[in-house]
DRENTORKOL-3810 file (N, C-alpha, C; in nm, 4 decimals):
REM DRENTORKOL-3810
@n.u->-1.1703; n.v->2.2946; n.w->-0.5505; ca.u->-1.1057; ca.v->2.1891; ca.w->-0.6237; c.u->-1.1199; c.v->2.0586; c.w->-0.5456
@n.u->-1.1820; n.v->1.9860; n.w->-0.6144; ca.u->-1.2017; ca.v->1.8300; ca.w->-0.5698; c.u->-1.0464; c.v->1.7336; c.w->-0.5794
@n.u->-1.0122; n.v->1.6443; n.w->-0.5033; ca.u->-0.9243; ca.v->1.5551; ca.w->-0.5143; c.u->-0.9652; c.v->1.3816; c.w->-0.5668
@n.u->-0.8967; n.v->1.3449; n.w->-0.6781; ca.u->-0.9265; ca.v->1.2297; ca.w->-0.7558; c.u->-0.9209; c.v->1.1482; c.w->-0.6165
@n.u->-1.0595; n.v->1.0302; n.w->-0.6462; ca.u->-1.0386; ca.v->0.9296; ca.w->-0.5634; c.u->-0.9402; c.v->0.8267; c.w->-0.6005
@n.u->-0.8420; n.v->0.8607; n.w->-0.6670; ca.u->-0.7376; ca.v->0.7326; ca.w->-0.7303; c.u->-0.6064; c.v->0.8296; c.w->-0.7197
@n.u->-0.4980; n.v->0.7902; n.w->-0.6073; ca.u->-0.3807; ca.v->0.8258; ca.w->-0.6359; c.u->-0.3035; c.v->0.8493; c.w->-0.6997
@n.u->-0.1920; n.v->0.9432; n.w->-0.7098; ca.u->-0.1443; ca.v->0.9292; ca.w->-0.8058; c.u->0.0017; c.v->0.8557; c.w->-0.7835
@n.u->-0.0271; n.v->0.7560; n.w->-0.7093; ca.u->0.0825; ca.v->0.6769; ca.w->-0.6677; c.u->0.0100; c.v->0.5346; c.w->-0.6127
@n.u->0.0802; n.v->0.4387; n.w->-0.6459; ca.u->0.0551; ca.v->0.2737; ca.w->-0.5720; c.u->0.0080; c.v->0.2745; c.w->-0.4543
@n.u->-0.0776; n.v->0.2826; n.w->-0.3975; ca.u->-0.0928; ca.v->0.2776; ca.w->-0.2488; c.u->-0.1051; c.v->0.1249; c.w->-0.2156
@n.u->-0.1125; n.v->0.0400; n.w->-0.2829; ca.u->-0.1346; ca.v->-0.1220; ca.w->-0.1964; c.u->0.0989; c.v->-0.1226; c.w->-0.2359
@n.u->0.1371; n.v->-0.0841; n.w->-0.3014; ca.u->0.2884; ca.v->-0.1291; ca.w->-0.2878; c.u->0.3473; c.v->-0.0315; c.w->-0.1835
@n.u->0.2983; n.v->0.0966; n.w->-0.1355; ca.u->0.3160; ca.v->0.1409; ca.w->-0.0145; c.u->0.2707; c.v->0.0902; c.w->0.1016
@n.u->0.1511; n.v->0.0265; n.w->0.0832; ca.u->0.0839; ca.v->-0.0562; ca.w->0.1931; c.u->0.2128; c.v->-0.1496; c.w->0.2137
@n.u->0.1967; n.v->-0.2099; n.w->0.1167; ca.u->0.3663; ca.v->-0.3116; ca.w->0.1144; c.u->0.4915; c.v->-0.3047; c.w->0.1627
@n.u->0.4974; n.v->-0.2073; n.w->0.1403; ca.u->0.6640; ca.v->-0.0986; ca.w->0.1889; c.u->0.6465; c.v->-0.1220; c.w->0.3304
@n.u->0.5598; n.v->-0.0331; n.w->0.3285; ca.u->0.5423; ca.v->0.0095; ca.w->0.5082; c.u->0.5262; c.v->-0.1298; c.w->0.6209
@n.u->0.4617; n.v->-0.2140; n.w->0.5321; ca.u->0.4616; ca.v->-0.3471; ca.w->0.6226; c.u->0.5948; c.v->-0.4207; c.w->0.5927
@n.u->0.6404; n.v->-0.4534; n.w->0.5102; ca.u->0.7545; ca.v->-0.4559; ca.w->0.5155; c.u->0.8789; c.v->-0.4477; c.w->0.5898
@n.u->0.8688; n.v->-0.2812; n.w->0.6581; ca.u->0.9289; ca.v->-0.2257; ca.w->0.7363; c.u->0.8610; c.v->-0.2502; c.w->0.8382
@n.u->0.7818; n.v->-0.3187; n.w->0.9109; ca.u->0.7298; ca.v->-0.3246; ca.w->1.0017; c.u->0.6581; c.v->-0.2332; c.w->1.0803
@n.u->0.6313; n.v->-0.1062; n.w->0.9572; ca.u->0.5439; ca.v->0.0041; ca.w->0.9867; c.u->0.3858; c.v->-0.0028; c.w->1.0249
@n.u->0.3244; n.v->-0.1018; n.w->0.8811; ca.u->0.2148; ca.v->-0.1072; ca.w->0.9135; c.u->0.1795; c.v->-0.2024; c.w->0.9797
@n.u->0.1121; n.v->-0.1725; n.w->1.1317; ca.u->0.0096; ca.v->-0.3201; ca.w->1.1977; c.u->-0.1020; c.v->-0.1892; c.w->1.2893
@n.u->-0.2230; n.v->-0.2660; n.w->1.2734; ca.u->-0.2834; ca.v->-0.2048; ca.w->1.3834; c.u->-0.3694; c.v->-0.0678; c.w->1.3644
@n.u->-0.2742; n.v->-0.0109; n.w->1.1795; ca.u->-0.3354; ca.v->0.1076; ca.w->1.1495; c.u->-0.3873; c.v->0.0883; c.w->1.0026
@n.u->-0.4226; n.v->0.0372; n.w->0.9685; ca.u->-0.4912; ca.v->0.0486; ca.w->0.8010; c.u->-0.5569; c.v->0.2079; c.w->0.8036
@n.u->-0.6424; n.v->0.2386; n.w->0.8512; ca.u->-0.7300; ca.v->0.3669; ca.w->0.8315; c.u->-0.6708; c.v->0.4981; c.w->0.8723
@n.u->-0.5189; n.v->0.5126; n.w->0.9423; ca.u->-0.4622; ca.v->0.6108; ca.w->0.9105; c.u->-0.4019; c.v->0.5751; c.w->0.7658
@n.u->-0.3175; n.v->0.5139; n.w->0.7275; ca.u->-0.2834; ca.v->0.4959; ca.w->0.6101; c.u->-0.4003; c.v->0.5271; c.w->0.4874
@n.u->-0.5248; n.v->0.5081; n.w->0.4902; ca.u->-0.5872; ca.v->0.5188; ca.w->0.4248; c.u->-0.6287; c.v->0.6697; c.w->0.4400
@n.u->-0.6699; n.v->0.7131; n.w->0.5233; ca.u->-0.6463; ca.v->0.8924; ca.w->0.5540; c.u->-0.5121; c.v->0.9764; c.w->0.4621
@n.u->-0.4115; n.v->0.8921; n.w->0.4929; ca.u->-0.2616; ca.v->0.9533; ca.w->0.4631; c.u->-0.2753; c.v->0.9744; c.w->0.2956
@n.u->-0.3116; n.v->0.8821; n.w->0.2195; ca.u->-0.3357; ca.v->0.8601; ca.w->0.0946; c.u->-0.4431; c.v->0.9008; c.w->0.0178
@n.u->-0.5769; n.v->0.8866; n.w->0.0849; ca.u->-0.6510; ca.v->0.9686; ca.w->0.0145; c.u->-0.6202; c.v->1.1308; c.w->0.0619
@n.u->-0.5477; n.v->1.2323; n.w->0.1248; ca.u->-0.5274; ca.v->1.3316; ca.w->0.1396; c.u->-0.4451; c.v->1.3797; c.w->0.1100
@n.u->-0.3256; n.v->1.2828; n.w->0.0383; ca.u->-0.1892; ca.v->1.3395; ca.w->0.0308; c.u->-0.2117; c.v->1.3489; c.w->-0.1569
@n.u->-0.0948; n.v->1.4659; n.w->-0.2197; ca.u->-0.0952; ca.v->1.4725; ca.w->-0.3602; c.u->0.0531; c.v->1.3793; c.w->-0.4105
@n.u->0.1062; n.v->1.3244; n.w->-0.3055; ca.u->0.2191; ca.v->1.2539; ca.w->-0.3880; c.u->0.2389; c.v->1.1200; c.w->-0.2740
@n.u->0.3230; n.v->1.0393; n.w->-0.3144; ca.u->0.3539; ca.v->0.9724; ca.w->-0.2300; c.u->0.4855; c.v->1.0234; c.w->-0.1422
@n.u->0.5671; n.v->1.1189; n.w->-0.1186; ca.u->0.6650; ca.v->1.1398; ca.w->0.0165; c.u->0.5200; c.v->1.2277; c.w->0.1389
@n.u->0.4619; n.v->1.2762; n.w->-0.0007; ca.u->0.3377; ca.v->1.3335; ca.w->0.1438; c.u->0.2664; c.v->1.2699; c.w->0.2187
@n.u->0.2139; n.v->1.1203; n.w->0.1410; ca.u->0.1154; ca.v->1.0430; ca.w->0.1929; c.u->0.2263; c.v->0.9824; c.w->0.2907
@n.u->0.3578; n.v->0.9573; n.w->0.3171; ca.u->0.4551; ca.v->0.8938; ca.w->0.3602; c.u->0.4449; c.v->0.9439; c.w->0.4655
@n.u->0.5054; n.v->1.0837; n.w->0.4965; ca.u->0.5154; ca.v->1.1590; ca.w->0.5618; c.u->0.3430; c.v->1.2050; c.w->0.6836
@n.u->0.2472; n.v->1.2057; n.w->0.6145; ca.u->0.1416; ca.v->1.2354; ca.w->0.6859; c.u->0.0870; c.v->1.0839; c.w->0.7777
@n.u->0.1158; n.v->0.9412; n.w->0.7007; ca.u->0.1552; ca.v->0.8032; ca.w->0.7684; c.u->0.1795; c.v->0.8393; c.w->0.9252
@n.u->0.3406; n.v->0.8582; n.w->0.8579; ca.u->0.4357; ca.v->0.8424; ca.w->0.9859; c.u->0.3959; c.v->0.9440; c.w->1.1274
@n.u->0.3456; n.v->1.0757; n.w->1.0918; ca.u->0.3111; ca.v->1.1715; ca.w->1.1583; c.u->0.1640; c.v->1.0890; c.w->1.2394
@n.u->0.0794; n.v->1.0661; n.w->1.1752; ca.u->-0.0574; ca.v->1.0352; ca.w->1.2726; c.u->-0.0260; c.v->0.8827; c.w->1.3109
@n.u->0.0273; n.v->0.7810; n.w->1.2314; ca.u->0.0482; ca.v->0.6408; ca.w->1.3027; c.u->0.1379; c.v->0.6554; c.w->1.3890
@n.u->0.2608; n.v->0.7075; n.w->1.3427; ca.u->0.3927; ca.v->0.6286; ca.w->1.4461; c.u->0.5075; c.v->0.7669; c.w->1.4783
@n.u->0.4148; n.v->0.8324; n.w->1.5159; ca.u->0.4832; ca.v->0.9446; ca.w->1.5416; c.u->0.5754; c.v->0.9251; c.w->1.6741
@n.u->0.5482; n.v->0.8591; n.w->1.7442; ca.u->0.6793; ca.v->0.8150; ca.w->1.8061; c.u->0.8458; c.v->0.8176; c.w->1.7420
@n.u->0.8365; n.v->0.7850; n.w->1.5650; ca.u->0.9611; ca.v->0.7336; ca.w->1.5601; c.u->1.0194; c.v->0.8537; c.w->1.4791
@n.u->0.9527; n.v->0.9769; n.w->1.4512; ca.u->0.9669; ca.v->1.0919; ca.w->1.4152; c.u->1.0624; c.v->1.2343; c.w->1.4838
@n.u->1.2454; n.v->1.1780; n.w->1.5093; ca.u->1.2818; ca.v->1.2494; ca.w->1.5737; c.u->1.3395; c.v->1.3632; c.w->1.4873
@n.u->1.3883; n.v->1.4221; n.w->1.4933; ca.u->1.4440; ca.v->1.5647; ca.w->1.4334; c.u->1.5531; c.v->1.5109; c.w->1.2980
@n.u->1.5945; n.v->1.4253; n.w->1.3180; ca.u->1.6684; ca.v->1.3936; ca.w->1.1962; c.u->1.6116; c.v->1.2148; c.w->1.1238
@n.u->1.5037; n.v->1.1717; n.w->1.2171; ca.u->1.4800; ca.v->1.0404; ca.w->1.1098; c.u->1.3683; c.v->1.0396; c.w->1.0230
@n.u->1.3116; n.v->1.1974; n.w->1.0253; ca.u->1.1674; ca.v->1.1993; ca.w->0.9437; c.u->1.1827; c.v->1.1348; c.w->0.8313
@n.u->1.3225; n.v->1.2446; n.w->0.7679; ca.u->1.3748; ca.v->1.2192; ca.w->0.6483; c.u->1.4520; c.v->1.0622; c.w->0.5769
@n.u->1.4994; n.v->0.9840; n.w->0.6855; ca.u->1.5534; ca.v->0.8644; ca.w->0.6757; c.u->1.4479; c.v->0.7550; c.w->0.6797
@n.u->1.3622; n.v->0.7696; n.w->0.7428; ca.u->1.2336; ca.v->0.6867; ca.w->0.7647; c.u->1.1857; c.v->0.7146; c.w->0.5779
@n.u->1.1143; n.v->0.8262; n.w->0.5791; ca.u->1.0418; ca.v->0.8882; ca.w->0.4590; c.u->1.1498; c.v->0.7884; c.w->0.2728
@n.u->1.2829; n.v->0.7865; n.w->0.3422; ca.u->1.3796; ca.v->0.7460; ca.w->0.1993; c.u->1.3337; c.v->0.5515; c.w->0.2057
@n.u->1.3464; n.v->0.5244; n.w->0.3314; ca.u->1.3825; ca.v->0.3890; ca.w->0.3436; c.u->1.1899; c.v->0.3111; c.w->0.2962
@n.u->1.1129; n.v->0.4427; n.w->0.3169; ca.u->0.9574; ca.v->0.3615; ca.w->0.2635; c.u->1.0027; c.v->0.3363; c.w->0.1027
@n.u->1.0356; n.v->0.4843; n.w->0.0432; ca.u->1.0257; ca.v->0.4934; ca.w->-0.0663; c.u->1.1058; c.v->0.4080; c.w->-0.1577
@n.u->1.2238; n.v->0.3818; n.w->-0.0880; ca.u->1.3137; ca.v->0.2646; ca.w->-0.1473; c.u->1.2110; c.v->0.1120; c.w->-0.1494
@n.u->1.1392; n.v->0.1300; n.w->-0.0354; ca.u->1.0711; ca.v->-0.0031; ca.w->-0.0531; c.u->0.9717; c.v->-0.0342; c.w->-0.1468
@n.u->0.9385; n.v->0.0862; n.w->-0.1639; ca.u->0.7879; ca.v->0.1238; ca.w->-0.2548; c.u->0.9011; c.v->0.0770; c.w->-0.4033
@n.u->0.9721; n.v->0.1337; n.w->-0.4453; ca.u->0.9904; ca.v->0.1032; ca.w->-0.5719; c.u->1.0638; c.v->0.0302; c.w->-0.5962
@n.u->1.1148; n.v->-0.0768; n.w->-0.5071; ca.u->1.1545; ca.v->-0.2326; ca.w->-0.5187; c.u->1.0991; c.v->-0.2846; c.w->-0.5175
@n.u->0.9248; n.v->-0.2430; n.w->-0.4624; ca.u->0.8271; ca.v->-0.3738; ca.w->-0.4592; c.u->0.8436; c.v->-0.5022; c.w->-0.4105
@n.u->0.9282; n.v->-0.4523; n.w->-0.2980; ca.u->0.9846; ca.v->-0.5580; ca.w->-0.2264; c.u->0.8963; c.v->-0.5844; c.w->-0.0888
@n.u->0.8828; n.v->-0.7131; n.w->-0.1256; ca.u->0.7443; ca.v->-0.7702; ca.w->0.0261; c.u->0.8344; c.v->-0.8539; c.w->0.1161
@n.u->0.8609; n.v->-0.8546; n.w->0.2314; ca.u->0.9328; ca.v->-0.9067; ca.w->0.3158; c.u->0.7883; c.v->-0.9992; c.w->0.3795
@n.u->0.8483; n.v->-1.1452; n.w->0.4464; ca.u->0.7218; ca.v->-1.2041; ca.w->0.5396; c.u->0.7164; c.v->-1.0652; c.w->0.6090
@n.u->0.5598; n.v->-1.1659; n.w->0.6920; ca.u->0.4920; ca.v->-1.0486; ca.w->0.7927; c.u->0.5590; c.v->-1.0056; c.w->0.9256
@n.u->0.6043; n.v->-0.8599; n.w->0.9655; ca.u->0.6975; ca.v->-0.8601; ca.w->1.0539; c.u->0.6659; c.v->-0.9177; c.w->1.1974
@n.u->0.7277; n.v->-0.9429; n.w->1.3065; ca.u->0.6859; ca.v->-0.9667; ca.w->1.4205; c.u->0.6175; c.v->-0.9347; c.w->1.5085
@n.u->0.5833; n.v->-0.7654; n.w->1.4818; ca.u->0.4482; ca.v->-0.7032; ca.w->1.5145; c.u->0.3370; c.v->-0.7554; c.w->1.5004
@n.u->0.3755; n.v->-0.7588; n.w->1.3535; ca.u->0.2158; ca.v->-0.8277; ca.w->1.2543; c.u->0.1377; c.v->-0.9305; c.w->1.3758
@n.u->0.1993; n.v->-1.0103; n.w->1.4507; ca.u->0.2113; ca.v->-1.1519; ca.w->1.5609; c.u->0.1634; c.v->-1.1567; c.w->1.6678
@n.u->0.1750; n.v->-1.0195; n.w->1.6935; ca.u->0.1414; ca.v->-1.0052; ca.w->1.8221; c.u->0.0346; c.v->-0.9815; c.w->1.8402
@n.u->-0.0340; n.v->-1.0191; n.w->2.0156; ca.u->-0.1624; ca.v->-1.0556; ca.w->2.0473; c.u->-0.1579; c.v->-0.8994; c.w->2.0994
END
């Protein structure tokens, strides 16, 4: 079984989310891994957080991290670029 090259979820308003949150800088091509491999968006979320920023993945914030993308994803809410984004 082949996987559609088209999500079945927004990936540029997750791109959004995640920068937003000051998730994404530095990694576009895990994110792009996360999404073309994942079948939903908490998976593509979840597989993100695991290969980018697995640092912030402790025993109880997988799940709090994983709510606070998804809240962002479907507010479509774009915050300026975070202070990461800035840095040299």
């Amino acid at each position: 079984m082949t996987r559609s090259a088209v999500p079945p979820f927004d990936a540029d308003a997750l791109a959004d989310a995640l920068r937003t949150l000051g998730l994404l800088y530095g990694s576009a091509q895990a994110l792009a891994d996360a999404v073309r491999e994942a079948p939903d968006l908490p998976e593509a979320i979840r597989r993100y957080l695991r290969t980018a920023r697995p640092h912030l993945l402790g025993p109880h914030e997988a799940e709090t991290l994983e709510r606070l993308v998804r809240e962002a994803h479907e507010r479509r809410f774009v915050a300026p670029p975070a202070i990461e984004s800035h840095s040299v």
